[in-house]
N, C-alpha and C positions, 0 to 999 in steps of 0.2 A: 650328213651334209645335204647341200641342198641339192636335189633331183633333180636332172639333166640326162636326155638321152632317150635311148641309148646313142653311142657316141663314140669315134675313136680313142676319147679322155676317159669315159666308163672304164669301155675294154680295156685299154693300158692300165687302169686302176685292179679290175677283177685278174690279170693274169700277175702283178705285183710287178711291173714294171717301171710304175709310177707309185712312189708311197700316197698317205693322204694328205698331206702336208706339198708335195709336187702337184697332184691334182689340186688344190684350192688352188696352190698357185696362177698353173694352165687355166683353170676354169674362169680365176676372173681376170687373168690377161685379156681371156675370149672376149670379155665386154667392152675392153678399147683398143685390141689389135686382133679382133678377130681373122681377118685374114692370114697374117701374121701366122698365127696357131694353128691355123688350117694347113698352111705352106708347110710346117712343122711335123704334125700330125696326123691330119686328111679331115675325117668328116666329120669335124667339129660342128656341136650344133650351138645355130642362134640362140641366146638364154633368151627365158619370158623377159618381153619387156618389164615384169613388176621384180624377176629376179637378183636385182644388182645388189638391193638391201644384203637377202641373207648369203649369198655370194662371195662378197667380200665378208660377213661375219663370219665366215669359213674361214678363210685366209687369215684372217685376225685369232681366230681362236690355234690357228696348227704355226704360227708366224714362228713359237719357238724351235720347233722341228726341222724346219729350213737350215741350209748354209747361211752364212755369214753373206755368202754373194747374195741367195735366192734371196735372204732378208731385205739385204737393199731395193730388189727389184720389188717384196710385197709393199715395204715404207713407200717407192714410187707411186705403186698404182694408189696405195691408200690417203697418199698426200691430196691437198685440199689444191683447188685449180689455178689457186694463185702460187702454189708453187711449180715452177717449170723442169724440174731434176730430171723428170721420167721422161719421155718423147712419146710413150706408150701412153700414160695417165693422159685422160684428160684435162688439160689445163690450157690457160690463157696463153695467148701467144707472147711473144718475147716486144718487148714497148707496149704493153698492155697499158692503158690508162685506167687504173682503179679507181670504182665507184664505189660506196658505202652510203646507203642508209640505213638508219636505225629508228624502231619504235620508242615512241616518247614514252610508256609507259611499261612494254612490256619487256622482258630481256630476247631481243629479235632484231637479228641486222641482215640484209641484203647485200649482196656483194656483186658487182659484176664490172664487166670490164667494157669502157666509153668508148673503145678505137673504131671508128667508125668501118674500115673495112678488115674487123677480124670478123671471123663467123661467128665467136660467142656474145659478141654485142648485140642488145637488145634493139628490136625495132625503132627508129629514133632516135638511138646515140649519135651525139654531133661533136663530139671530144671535149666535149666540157663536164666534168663531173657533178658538174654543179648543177645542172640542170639535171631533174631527174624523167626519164624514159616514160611511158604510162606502162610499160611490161614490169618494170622492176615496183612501181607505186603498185600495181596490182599484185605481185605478187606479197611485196606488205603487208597489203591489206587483206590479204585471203590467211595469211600465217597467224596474224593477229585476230581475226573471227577464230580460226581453229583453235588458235590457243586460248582464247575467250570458253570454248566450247569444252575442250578437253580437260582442260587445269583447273579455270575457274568455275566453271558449271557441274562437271564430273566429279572434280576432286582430284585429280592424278597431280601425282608430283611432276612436276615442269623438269627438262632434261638436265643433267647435272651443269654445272658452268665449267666450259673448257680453258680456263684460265691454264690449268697446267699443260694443257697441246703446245707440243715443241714440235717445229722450230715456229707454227702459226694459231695464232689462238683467236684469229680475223681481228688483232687490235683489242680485245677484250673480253670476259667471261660471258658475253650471252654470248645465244645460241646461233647459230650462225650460218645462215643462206644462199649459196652459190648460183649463179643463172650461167647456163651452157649451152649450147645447140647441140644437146645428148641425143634430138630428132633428127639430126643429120649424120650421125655417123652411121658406119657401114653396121653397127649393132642397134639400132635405135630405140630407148627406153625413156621413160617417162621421171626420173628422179631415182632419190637413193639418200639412206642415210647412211653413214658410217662415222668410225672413230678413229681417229688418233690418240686418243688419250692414253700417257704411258703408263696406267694400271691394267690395261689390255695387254700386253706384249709379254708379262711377265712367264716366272716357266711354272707355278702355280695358280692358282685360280683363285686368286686370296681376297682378289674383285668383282664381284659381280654387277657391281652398276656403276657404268663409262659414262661421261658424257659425247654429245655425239656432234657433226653435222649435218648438213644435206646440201645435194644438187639437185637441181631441178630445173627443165628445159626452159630456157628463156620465153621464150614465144607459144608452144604449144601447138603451131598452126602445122606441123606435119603431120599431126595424129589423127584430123578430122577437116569436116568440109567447114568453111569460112563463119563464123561464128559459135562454135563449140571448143573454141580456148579456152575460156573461164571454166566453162564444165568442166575438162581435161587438169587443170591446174584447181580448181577446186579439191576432187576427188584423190589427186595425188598430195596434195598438200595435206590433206587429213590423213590419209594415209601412212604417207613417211612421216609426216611429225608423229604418232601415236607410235612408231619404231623406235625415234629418238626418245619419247618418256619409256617405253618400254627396256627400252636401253638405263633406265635408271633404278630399273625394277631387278633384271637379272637380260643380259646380253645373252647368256646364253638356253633360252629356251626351245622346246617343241616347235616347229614350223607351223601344226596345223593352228597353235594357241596363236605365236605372233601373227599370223599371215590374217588369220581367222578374221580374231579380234581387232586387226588394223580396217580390213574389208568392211567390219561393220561401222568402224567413226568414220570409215569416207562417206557412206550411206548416212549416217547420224547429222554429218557436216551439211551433203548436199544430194537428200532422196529425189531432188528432183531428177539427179542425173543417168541412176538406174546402171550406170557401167557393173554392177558387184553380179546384175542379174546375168552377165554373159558368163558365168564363172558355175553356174550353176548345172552346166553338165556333166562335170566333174566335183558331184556332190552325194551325201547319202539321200538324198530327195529323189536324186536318176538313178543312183545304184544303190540301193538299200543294203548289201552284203556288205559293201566298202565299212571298215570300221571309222566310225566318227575321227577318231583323232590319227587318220591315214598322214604323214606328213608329204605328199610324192603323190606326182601324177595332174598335178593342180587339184587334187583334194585339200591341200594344205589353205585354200583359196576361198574353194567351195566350202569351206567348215563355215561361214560365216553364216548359213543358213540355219547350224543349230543354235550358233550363239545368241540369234536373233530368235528363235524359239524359247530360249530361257530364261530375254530380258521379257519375252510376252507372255510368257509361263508365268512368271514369277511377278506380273502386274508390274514392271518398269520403265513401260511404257514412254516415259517422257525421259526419266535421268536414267540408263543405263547400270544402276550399281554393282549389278551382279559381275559385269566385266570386269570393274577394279576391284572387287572384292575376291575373285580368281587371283588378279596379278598379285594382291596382297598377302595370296597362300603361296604363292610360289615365288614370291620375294625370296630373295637372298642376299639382299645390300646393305651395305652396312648402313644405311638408311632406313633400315627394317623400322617398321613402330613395333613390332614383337620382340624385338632384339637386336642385339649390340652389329652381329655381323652374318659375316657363313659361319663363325665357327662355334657360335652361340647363337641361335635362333628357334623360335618354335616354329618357322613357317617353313622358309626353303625346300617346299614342296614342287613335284616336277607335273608338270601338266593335268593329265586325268587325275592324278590323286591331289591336287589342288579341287580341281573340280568338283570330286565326290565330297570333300568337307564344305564347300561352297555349298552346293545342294542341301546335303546334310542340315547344314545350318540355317537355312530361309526352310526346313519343315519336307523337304523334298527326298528321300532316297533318292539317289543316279538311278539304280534300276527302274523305278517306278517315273523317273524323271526318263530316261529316256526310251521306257516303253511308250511312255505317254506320245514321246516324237515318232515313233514308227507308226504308231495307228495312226497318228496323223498325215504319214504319209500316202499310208493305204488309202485314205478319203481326201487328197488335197483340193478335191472340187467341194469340199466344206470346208476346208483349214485353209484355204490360201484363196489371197482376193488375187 
């Protein structure tokens, strides 16, 4: 699960007081009723703001485990913001005016809510839906370069179509964009993808690629000083989209590979913005002992520094292949191009050992591949500008 803590929710976990299926629950209550939890519990800690993603994929993978009751309460927090059920979830307030737009070309719609004094309305909402914000046209437009970038430049298959999300599918199979002031609440975080899709929920695992959606802060402007919004929305918007295609590759994988690999499309999206370099203290670059694929501690973060070693290793310089060509060994969707599902597949490989046939395959041993990173370590005033 994802690493938190230590913490009141830890402890209660390691003495068996809380199953792990109770804990997912607590932990992502913690992200829209933290105090709540606290009152509950005691010294609940704040998650990373980049932790909401695999957070809730905890909660979605143990959803069978739950009561009947707990269930309702995960379906709450995991419902999309225009459903109002939960009081905990973050959602629109009640007389919310819905706004939608949608990409002319690509499967990508933005969602938000017009009421001029709710808090998740965009700067600029005058309750006319019709008129669109410049928060929600920018956030468009940033989803649409990234998906330019990811899908059609990379090659990654685009996120499944949520056609089948009950009771909300945002009106139709794409993919689908929420704007929240997630920067004002008492847990403040930067976006998040998740799922609803009911091949998730199941009490087998006979699905491995969901499709997904995301929230993402309306505005940005609580994160930094007065023009570093776009940066902020930039970086997360590559980000959690490359969650949601990974989400169609296998939901449930290694932390250090999703967290990694997403760390490096925000940097691929927009190197001008340098946010992946604050991540790097908690990396094998500062701690050489820490094993590359640590998932815990924000090493799961910091891995993005090998992965970008391997696309430069490996002369990829411009298109990244080596990334998809990982997620492709460690596919398990019934979407596989090697095979029909999970339960006939030659790939359904789990992290490092996707890895090492990766390597393998471009002429590389791992060992020789990441001897090669450690001495580079040893010398970074020659390997690193």
């Amino acid at each position: 699960m994802t690493p938190t803590g230590p913490d009141a929710l830890t402890r209660a976990l390691a003495r068996g007081e809380l199953s792990e299926a109770d804990y997912a629950l607590e932990r992502a209550r913690s992200l829209f009723e933290l105090g709540r939890v606290r009152r509950e519990f005691g010294d609940v800690e704040r998650a990373n703001p980049r932790d909401a993603t695999p957070i809730l994929r905890d909660l979605v993978a143990r959803y069978h485990s739950l009561t009947p009751a707990d269930r309702a309460t995960a379906r709450g927090l995991l419902a999309r913001p225009t459903d109002s059920s939960d009081p905990g979830e973050h959602h629109y307030r009640s007389g919310a005016i819905l706004g939608k737009r949608c990409d002319s070309t690509r499967p990508l719609c933005v969602h938000w809510d017009e009421k001029t004094n709710h808090r998740d309305a965009p700067p600029g909402a005058d309750g006319n839906a019709a008129t669109i914000p410049a928060d929600v046209q920018a956030t468009l437009d940033t989803f649409a370069g990234v998906y330019d970038l990811e899908v059609d430049t990379y090659g990654y298959l685009a996120p499944l179509p949520d056609g089948s999300s009950t009771p909300d599918d945002g009106g139709d199979d794409r993919t689908d964009i929420y704007l929240a002031d997630l920067g004002g609440d008492l847990n403040p975080f930067f976006g998040y993808c998740t799922t609803d899709d009911p091949n998730a929920f199941g009490f087998h695992y006979d699905y491995y690629d969901v499709s997904a959606y995301c929230v993402v802060d309306e505005d940005f402007a609580e994160f930094g000083p007065p023009g570093t919004e776009q940066g902020f929305r930039d970086v997360t918007s590559a980000h959690e989209f490359f969650h949601a295609i990974q989400f169609h590759y296998d939901w449930l994988e290694d932390l250090w590979l999703m967290e990694g690999t997403a760390m490096v499309m925000e940097d691929q999206y927009a190197d001008d913005v340098n946010d992946n370099v604050n991540y790097l203290g908690n990396s094998v670059l500062t701690s050489p002992s820490v094993p590359v694929d640590r998932g815990s501690g924000g090493f799961e973060y910091g891995a993005w520094v090998w992965w970008r070693f391997v696309i430069e290793d490996l002369g990829q310089l411009v298109n990244p292949l080596v990334i998809r060509e990982e997620w492709e060994r460690v596919a398990a969707a019934s979407t596989d191009t090697d095979g029909p599902g999970p339960d006939n597949t030659t790939n359904d490989l789990y992290s490092l050992q996707g890895l090492r046939k990766v390597a393998s395959a471009n002429g590389h041993p791992f060992a020789d591949l990441y001897g090669k990173f450690a001495w580079a370590n040893r010398l970074p005033f020659i390997f690193y500008e």
